[in-house]
C-alpha positions as CSV (number, residue, x, y, z in Angstrom):
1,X,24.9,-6.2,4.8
2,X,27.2,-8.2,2.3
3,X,29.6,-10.1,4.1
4,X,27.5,-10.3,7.6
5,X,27.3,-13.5,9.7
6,X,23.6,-15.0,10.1
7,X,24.2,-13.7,13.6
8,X,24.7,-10.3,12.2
9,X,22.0,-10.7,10.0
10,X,19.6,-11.4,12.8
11,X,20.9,-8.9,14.9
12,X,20.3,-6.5,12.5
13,X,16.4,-7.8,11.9
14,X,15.8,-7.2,15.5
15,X,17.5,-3.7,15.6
16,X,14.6,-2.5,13.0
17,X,12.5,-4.4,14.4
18,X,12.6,-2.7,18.0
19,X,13.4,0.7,16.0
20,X,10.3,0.5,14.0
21,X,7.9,-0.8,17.2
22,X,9.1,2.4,19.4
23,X,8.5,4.6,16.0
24,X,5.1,3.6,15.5
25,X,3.6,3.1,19.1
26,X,5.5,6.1,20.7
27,X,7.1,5.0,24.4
28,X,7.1,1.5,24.8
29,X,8.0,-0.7,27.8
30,X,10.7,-3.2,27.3
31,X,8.5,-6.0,28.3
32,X,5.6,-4.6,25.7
33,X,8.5,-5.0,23.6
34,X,9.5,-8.7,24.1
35,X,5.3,-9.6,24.0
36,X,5.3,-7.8,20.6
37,X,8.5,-9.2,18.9
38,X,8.3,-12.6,20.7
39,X,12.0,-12.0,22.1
40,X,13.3,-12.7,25.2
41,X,13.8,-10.1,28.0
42,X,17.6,-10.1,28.0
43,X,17.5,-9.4,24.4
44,X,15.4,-6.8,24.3
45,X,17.7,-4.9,26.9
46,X,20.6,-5.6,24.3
47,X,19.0,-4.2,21.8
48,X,17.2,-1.2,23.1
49,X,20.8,-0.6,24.6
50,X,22.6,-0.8,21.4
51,X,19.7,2.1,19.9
52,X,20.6,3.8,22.9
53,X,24.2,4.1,22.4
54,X,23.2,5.5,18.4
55,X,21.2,7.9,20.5
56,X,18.0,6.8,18.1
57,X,15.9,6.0,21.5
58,X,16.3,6.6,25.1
59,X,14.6,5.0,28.2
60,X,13.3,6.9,30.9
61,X,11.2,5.8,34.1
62,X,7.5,5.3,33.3
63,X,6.2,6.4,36.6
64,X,4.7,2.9,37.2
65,X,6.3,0.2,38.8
66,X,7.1,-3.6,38.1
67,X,7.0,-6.8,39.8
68,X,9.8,-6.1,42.1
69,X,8.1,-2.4,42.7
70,X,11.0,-0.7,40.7
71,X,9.9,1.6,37.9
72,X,9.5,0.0,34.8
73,X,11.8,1.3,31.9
74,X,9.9,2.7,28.8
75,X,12.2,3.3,25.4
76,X,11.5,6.3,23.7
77,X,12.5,8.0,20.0
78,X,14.9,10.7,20.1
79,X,12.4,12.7,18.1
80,X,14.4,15.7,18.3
81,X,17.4,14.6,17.5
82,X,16.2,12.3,14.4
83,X,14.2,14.0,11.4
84,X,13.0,13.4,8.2
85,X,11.7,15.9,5.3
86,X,8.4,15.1,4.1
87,X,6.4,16.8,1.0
88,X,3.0,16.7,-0.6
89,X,2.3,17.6,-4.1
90,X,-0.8,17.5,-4.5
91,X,-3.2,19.4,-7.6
92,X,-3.4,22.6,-5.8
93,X,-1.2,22.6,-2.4
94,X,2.1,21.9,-1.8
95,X,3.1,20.9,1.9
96,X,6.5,20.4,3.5
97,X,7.0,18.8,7.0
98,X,10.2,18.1,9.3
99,X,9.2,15.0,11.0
100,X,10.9,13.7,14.0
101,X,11.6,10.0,14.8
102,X,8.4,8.1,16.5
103,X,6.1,10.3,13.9
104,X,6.0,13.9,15.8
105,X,5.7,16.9,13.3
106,X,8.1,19.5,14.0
107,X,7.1,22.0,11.8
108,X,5.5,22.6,8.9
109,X,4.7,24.8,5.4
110,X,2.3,25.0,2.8
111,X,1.5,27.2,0.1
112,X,-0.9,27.0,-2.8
113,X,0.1,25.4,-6.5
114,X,-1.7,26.9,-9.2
115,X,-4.1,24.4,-11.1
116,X,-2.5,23.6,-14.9
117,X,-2.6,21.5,-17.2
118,X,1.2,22.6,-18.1
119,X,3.7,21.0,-16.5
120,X,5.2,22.7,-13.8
121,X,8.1,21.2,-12.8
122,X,10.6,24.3,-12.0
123,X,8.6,26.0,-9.8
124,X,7.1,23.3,-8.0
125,X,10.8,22.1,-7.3
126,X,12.0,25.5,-6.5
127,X,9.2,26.1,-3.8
128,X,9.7,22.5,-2.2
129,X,13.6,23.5,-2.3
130,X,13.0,26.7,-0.7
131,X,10.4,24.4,1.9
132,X,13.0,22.0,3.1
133,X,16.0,24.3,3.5
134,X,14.0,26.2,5.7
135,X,13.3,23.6,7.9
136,X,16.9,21.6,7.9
137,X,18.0,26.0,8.9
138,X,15.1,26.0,11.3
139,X,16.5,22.7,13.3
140,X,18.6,22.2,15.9
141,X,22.2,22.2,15.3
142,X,22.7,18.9,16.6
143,X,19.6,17.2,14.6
144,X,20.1,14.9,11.5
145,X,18.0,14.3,8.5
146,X,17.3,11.2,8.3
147,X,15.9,11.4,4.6
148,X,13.4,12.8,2.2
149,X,9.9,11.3,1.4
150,X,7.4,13.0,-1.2
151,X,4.2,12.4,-1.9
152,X,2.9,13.0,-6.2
153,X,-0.5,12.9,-7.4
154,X,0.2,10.8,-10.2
155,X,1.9,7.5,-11.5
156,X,5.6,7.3,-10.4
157,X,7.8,4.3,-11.6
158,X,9.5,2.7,-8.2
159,X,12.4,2.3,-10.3
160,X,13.6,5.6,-10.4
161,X,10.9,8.1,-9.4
162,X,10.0,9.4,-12.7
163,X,7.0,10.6,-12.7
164,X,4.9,9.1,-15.9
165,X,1.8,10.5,-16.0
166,X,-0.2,13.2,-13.8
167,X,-3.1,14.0,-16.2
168,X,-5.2,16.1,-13.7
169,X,-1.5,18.6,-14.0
170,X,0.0,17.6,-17.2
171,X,2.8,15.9,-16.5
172,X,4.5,13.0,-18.5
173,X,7.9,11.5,-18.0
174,X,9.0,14.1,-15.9
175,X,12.7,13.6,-14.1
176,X,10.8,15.4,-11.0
177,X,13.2,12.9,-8.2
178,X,16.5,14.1,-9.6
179,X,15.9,17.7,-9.8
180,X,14.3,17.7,-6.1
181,X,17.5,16.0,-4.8
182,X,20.2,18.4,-6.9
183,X,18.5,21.4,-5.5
184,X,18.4,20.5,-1.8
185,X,21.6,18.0,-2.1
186,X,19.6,15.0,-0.4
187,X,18.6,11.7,-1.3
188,X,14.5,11.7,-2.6
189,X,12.5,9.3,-2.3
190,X,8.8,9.6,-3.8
191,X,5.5,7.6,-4.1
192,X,2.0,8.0,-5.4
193,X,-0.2,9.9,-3.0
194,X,-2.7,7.7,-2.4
195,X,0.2,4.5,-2.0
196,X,1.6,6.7,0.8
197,X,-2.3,7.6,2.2
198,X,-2.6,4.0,2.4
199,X,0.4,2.7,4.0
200,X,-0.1,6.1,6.3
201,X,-3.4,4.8,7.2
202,X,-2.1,1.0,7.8
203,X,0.7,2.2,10.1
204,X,-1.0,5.5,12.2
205,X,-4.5,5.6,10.9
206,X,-7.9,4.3,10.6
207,X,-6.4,0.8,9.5
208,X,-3.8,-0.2,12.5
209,X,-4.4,-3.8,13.5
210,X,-5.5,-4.5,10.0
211,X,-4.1,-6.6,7.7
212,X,-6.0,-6.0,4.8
213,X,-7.3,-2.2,3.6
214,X,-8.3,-0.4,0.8
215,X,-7.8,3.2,0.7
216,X,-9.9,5.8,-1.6
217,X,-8.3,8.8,-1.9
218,X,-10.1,12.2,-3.3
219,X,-8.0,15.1,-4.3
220,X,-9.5,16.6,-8.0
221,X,-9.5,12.9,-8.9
222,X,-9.5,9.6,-7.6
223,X,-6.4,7.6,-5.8
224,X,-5.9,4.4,-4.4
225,X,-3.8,2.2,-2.1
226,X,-4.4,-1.4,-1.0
227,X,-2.5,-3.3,1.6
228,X,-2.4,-7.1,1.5
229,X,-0.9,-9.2,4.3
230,X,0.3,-5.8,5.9
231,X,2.2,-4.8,2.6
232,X,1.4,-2.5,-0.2
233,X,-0.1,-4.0,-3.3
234,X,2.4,-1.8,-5.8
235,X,2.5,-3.7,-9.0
236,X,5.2,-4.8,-11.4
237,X,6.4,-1.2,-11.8
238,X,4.6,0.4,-8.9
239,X,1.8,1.3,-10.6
240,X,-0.6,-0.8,-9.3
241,X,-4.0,-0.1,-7.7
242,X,-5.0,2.9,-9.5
243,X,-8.3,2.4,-8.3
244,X,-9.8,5.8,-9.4
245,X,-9.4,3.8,-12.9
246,X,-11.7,1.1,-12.5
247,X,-14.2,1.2,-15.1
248,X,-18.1,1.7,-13.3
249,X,-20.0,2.8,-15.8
250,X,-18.9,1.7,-18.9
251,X,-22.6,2.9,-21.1
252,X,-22.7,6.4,-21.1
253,X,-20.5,7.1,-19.0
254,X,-18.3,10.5,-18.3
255,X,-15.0,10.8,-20.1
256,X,-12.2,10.7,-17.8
257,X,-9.1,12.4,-17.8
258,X,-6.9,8.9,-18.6
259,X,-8.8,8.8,-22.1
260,X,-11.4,6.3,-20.9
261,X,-15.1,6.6,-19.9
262,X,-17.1,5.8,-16.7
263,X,-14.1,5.4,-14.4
264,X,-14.5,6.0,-10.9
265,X,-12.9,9.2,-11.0
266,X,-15.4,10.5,-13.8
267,X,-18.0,9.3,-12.1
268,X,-17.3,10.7,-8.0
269,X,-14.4,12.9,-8.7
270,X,-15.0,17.2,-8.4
271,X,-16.1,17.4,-11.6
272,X,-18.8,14.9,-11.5
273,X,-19.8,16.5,-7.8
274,X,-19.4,20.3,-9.0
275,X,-21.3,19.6,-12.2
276,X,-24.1,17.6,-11.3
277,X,-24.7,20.2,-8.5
278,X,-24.9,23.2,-10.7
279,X,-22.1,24.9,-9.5
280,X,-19.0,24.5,-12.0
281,X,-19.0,29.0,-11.6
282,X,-18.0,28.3,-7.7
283,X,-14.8,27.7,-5.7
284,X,-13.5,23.9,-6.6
285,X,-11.4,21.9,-4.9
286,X,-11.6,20.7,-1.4
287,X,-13.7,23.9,-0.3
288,X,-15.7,23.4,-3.2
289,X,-16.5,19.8,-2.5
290,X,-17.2,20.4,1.2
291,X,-19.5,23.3,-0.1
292,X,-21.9,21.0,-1.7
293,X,-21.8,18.1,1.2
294,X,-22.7,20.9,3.5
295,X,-25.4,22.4,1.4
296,X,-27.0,19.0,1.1
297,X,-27.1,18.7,4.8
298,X,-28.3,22.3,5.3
299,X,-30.8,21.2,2.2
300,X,-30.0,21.8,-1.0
301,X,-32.5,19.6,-3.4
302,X,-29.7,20.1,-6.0
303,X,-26.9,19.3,-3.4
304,X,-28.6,16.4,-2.2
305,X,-29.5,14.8,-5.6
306,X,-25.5,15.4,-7.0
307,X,-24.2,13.9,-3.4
308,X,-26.5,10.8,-3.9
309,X,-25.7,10.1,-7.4
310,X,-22.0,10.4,-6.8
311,X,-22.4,8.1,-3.5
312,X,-24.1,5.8,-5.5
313,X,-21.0,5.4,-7.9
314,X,-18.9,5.5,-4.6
315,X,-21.1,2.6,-3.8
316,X,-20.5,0.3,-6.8
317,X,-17.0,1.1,-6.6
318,X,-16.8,0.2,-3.4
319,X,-17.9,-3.2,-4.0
320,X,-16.1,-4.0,-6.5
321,X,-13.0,-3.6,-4.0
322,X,-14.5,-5.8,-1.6
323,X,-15.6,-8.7,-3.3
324,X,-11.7,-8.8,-5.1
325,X,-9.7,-8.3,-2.1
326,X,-12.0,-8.9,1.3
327,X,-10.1,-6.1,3.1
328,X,-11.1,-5.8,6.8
329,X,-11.6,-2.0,6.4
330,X,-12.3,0.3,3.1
331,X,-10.6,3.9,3.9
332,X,-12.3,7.0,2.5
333,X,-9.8,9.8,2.6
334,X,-9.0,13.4,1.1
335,X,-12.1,14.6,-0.3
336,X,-13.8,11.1,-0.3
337,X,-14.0,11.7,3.3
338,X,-16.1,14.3,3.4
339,X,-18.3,12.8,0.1
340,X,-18.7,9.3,2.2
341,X,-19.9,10.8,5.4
342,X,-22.8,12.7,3.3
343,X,-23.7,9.9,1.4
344,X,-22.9,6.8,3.6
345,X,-26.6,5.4,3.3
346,X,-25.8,5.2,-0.4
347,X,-22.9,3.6,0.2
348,X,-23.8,1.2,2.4
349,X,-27.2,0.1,0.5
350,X,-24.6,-0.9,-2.8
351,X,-22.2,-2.9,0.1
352,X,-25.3,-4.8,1.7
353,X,-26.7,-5.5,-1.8
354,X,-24.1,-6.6,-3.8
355,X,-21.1,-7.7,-1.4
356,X,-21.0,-11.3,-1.2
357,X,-22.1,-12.8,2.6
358,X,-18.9,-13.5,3.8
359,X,-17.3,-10.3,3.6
360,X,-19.9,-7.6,4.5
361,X,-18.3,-7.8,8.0
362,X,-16.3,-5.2,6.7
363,X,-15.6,-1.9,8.3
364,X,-16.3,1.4,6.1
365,X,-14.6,4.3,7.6
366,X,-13.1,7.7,7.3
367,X,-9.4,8.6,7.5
368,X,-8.3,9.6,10.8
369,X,-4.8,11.2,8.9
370,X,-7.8,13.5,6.6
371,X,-5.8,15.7,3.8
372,X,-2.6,14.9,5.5
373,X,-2.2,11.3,4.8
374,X,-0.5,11.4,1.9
375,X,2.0,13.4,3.9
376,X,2.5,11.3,6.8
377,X,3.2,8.3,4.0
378,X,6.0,10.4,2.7
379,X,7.5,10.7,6.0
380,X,7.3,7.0,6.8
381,X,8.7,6.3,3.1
382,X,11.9,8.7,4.2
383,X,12.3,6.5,7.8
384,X,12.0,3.3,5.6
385,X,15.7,3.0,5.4
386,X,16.6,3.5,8.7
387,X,13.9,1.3,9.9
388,X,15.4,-1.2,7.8
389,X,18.4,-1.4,9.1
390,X,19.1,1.4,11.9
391,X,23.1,1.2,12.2
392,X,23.7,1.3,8.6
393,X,21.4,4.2,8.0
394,X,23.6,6.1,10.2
395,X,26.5,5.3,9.4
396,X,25.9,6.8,5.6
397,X,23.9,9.9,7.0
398,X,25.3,13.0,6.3
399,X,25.5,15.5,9.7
């Protein structure tokens, strides 16, 4: 904070620090701790006492013992006591979450969102509203919110929230952060989906340990979030990595929903799937995408030929990704999960063709998070600030 000694300063580093090691490995021993954050022992106690007395943490007995056979101290969240709100808007759901410290869903809602191409703003707000007032009623008495994270499908300025354009749901320069927070009084803060999917992914996912990932995310369209150095790649206005825009197929190919032709989305989003396999007259969305990966399996010469071509798209995409940014792990996630795992070989023939030799050490996998990544990102976007700098946080929290 202004005014704070280097001392201070420090102090406070480490306070996150700890904070954000015990949130994201769940009980911890203080000398796992000190190993981690290369701090001393006699710090670490100072520290995890200091959380302690904010009642953020607690340590309890592990049940093993140490070198002196006493029982080593582990320091856990106060996940009950500590919650965030957390929300998904996605094309056709909308999800709401009370998240305790350390990551531990509390409870959650969901209902569906009607697929338009009108902008929707009141009633999505009003049903979110409704979402997270049940859940702050629904807590204990003696439980905070920390914050609110949401998750949009579409391009959100980091400046302010506003969300800029959503073409699958037609919405443009749409105030949607301020008239979240006025209708459930709370601070919001909001990212694109597959940002949040990403940085979910990095931090509890199918990317921990790596430092370098790109996430695909499928919902109607085509998302994507890459992390670099163990940070988000977000642009000059947080717009960055909209992956599902890369250009693939640029003769003949599908028009796209941005303006443009032969993007990635065009090419292996639901449309291109549903369309190529002949069944455009059947349920879309996620059950309809699952529909034709399970058909193919089950046989389906149509099936197979539409989950080929769109893995061979996939495939070039996918390459693309690699040879710019030699991530140690490419996640597939939301419906590019399920797409991936039936056409993998595909895949995997464009990566061991085309990648350059050095990087086709790379690991292709599917999210472990699956539809909900997006959500846990929002959650981890609302514990940013306390992460940050745990005593301030408090100290401005409303009870």
């Amino acid at each position: 904070m202004k005014g704070d000694t280097p001392q201070e300063e420090i102090r406070r580093h480490h306070l996150g620090a700890v904070l954000r090691q015990v949130h994201l490995a769940g009980p911890i021993s203080r000398a796992a701790l000190a190993n981690r954050l290369g701090l001393n022992r006699s710090t670490i106690l100072a520290l995890a006492t200091r959380l302690t007395a904010a009642g953020l943490v607690r340590e309890e007995a592990s049940g093993t013992t140490g070198r002196a056979g006493r029982p080593s101290l582990v320091v856990r969240p106060e996940s009950g006591r500590w919650y965030v709100l957390a929300f998904d808007v996605a094309v056709d759901r909308l999800v709401a979450a009370r998240v305790g410290l350390g990551g531990l869903v509390l409870e959650r809602r969901e209902a569906p969102r009607r697929r338009s191409r009108h902008a929707d703003l009141d009633e999505v707000v009003g049903v979110l509203a409704g979402f997270g007032r049940a859940l702050v009623d629904a807590a204990p008495r003696s439980a905070r919110c920390l914050g609110v994270g949401t998750s949009y499908c579409g391009l959100v300025r980091a400046a302010d929230g506003m969300v800029l354009l959503a073409p699958n749901v037609g919405w443009t320069d749409l105030d949607f952060v301020p008239a979240l927070s006025r209708r459930l009084g709370l601070p919001v803060a909001v990212g694109n989906e597959a940002h949040l999917g990403a940085v979910a992914e990095h931090e509890r996912g199918a990317g921990i340990g790596q430092q370098n990932l790109v996430y695909l995310h499928g919902d109607v369209g085509v998302g994507g979030g890459i992390i670099v150095g163990g940070r988000l790649l977000g642009g000059d206005d947080g717009y960055g990595a909209e992956l599902g825009h890369m250009i693939v197929n640029p003769f003949g190919g599908r028009s796209c929903n941005c303006g443009s032709r032969g993007c990635l989305e065009a090419e292996v989003g639901e449309a291109a799937l549903l369309e190529a396999s002949g069944r455009t007259s059947g349920p879309g969305g996620r059950d309809g995408v699952r529909a034709v990966v399970e058909a193919a399996e089950n046989g389906d010469e149509a099936a197979r030929k539409a989950l080929d071509r769109v893995g061979d798209w996939l495939g070039i995409g996918v390459v693309n990704l690699i040879n710019l940014f030699n991530p140690g792990v490419v996640v597939f996630g939301g419906t590019l999960g399920d797409i991936y795992q039936g056409a993998a070989p595909q895949v995997h023939a464009r990566v061991a063709a085309s990648v350059l030799p050095v990087s086709r050490g790379v690991g292709l996998r599917t999210s472990m998070l699956r539809d909900d990544a997006p959500l846990v990102g929002a959650a981890e976007l609302a514990f940013s600030r306390v992460l940050a700098d745990p005593l301030d946080a408090l100290a401005s929290t409303a009870p």
